[in-house]
C-alpha positions as CSV (number, residue, x, y, z in Angstrom):
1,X,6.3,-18.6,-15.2
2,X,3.2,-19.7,-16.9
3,X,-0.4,-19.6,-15.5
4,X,-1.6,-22.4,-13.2
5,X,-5.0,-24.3,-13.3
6,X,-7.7,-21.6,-11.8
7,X,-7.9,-24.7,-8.7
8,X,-4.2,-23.6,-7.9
9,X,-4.4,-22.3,-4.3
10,X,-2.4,-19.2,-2.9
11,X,-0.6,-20.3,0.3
12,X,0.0,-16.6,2.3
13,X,3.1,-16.5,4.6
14,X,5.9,-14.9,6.6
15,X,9.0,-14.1,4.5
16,X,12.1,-15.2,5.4
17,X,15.5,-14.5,4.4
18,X,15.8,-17.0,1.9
19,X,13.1,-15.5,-0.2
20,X,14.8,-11.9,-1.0
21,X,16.3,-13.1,-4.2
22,X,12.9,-14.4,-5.9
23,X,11.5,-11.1,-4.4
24,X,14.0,-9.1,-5.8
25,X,13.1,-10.9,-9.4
26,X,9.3,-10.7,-9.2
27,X,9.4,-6.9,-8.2
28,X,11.4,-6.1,-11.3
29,X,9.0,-8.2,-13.3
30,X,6.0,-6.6,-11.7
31,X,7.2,-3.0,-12.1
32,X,8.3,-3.3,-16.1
33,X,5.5,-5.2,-16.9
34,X,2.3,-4.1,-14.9
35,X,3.5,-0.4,-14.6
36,X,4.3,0.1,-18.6
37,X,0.8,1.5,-19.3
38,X,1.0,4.1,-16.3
39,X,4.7,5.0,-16.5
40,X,7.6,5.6,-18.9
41,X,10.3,3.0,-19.2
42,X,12.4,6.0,-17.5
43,X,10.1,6.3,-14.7
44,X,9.8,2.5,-14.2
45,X,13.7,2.1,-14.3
46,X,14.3,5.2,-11.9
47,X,11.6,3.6,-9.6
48,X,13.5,0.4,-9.2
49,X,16.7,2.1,-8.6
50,X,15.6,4.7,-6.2
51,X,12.3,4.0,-4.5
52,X,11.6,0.4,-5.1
53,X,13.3,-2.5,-3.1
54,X,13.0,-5.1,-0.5
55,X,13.0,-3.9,3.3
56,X,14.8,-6.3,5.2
57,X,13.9,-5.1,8.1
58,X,10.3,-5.8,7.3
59,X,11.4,-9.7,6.7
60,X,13.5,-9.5,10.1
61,X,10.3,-7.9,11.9
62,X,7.9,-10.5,10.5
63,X,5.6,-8.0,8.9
64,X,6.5,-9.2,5.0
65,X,4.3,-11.7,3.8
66,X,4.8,-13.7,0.2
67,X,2.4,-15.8,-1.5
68,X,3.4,-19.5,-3.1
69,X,1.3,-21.6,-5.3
70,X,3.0,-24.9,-6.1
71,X,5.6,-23.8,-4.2
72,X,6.5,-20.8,-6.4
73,X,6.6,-16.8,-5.2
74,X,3.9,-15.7,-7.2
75,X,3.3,-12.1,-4.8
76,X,4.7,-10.6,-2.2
77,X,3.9,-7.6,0.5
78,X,3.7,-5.8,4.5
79,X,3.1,-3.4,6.5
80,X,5.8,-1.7,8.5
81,X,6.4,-1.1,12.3
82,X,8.1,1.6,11.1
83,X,7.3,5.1,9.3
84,X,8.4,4.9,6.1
85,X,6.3,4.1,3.1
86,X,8.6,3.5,0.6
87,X,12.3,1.9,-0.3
88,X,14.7,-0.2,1.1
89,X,15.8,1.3,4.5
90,X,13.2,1.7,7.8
91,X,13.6,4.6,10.2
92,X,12.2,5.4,13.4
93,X,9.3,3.3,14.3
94,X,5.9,4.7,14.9
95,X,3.2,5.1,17.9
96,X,0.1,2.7,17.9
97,X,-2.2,6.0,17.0
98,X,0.2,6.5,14.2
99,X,-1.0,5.2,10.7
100,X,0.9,1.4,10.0
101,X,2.1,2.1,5.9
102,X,1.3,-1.0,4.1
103,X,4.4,-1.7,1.8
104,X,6.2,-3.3,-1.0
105,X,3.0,-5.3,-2.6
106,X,3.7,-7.1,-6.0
107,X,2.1,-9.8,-8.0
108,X,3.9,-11.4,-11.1
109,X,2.2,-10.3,-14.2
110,X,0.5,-13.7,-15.0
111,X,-1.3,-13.7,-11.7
112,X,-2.5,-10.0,-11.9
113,X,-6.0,-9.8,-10.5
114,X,-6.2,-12.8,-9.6
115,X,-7.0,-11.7,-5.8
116,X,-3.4,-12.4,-4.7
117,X,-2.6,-8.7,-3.8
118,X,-5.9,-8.9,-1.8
119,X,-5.5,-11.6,0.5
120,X,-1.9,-10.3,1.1
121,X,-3.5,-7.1,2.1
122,X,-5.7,-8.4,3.7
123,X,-3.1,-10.7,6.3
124,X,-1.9,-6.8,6.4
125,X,-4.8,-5.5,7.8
126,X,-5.3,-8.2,10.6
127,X,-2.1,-7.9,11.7
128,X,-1.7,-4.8,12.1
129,X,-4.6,-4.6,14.1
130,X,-3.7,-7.1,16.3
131,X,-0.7,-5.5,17.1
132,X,-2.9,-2.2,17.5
133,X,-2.6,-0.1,15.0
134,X,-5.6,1.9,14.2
135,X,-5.0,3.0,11.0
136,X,-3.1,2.0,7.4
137,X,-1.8,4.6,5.1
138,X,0.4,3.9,1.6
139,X,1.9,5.6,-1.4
140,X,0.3,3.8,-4.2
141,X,1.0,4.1,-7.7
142,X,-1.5,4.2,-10.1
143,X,-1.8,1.1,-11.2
144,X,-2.3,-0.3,-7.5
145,X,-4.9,2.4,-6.8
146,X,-8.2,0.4,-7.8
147,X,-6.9,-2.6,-5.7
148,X,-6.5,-0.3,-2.5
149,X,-10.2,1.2,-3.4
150,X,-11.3,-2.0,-3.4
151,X,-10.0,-3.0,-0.3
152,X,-11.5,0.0,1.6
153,X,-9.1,2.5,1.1
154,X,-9.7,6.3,0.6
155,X,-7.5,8.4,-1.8
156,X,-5.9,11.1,0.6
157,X,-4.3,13.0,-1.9
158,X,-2.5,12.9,-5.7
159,X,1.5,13.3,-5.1
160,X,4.7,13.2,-6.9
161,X,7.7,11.0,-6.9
162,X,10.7,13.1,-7.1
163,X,13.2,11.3,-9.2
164,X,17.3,11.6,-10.1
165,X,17.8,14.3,-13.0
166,X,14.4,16.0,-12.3
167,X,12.3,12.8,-13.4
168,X,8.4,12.7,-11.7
169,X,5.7,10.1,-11.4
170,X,2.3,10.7,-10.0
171,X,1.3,8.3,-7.5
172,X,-1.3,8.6,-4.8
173,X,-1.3,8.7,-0.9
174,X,-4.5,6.5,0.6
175,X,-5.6,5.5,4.0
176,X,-7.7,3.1,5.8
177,X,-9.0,3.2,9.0
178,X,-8.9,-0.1,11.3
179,X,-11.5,1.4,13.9
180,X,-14.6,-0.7,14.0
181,X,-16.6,2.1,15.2
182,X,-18.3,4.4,13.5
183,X,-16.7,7.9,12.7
184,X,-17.6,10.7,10.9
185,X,-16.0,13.3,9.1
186,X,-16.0,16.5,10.5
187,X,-15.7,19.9,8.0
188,X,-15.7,23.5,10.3
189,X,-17.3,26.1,7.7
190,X,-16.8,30.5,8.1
191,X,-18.8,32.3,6.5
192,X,-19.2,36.1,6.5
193,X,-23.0,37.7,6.3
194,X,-23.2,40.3,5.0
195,X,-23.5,42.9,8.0
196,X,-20.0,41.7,8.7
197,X,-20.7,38.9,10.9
198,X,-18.8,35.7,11.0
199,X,-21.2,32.3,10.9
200,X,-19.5,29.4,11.5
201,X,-20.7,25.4,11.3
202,X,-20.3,21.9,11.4
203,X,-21.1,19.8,8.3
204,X,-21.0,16.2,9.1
205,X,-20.7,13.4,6.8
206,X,-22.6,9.9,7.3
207,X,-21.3,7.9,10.4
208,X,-19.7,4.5,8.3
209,X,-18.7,1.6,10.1
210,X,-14.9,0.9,8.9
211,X,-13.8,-1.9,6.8
């Protein structure tokens, strides 16, 4: 596929079943080509065989968008009723207060960061909170980290994928909160004086207005 005029416009919409093979291509693409300077070509084939894949589930739920320009696949991605962040199979779904894992985003390599992850993320976001879900969560891997950062997400934590044969990737787990309130972190702090007393506080960060 080769690169389109920069006036090409991304059209974002619901998957369908028809779609799954051209998904199924452009995730393999993706993966082997955007993931090469992050990951081994072991890690980015055991990925694809065991943790990468199309939900159809997602696609029967609605919740998988793609995005065409001239009529071509060019990215794909959703968020899941359900609470699984990763694969091919769903399992059981979750509560509104639970976090809605955003899932399966890809962009062929000629249209990397070109904002078509974004928008996708962004149809994501809204509905999900229309069907009222507070918060967003994701495994990312690192070489989708800077677009969730830049979408308003907050690193959680650094993890491991554990792979066939004893094979591991780092990856990340980030959130997002949907909440247009404000909120405020909350950290409870002991400390110990020293005539034996315990202390204890509150250290609050800065009240921020959600993305």
């Amino acid at each position: 596929m080769e690169r389109h005029m920069i006036d090409s416009q991304p059209r974002v919409r619901v998957a369908s079943c028809d779609d799954i093979s051209a998904l199924q291509e452009l995730i393999s693409q993706s993966y082997r080509v955007l993931c090469r300077r992050y990951y081994t070509p072991k890690q980015i084939e055991c990925a694809l065989a065991h943790h990468v894949g199309i939900d159809k589930q997602m696609i029967d739920d609605g919740t998988y968008y793609v995005s065409e320009i001239d009529g071509e696949i060019v990215g794909g991605g959703g968020w899941s009723k359900r609470k699984k962040l990763f694969g091919g199979d769903t399992v059981k779904s979750p509560g509104a207060h639970d976090p809605a894992p955003i899932r399966g985003v890809f962009v062929h390599p000629s249209w990397a960061r070109r904002g078509i992850e974004r928008r996708i993320v962004k149809c994501c976001e809204r509905a999900a909170r229309q069907a009222n879900f507070r918060n967003l969560e994701l495994i990312a891997t690192s070489v989708g980290e800077p677009l969730y950062t830049a979408c308003g997400f907050e690193t959680v934590e650094p993890i491991e994928h554990s792979f066939p044969y004893g094979l591991l990737a780092p990856a990340v787990r980030i959130f997002k909160s949907l909440d247009t309130k404000p909120y405020r972190w909350v950290v409870r702090v002991r400390s110990e004086n020293r005539n034996g007393s315990v202390a204890q506080s509150d250290a609050f960060s800065p009240a921020r207005i959600a993305n």
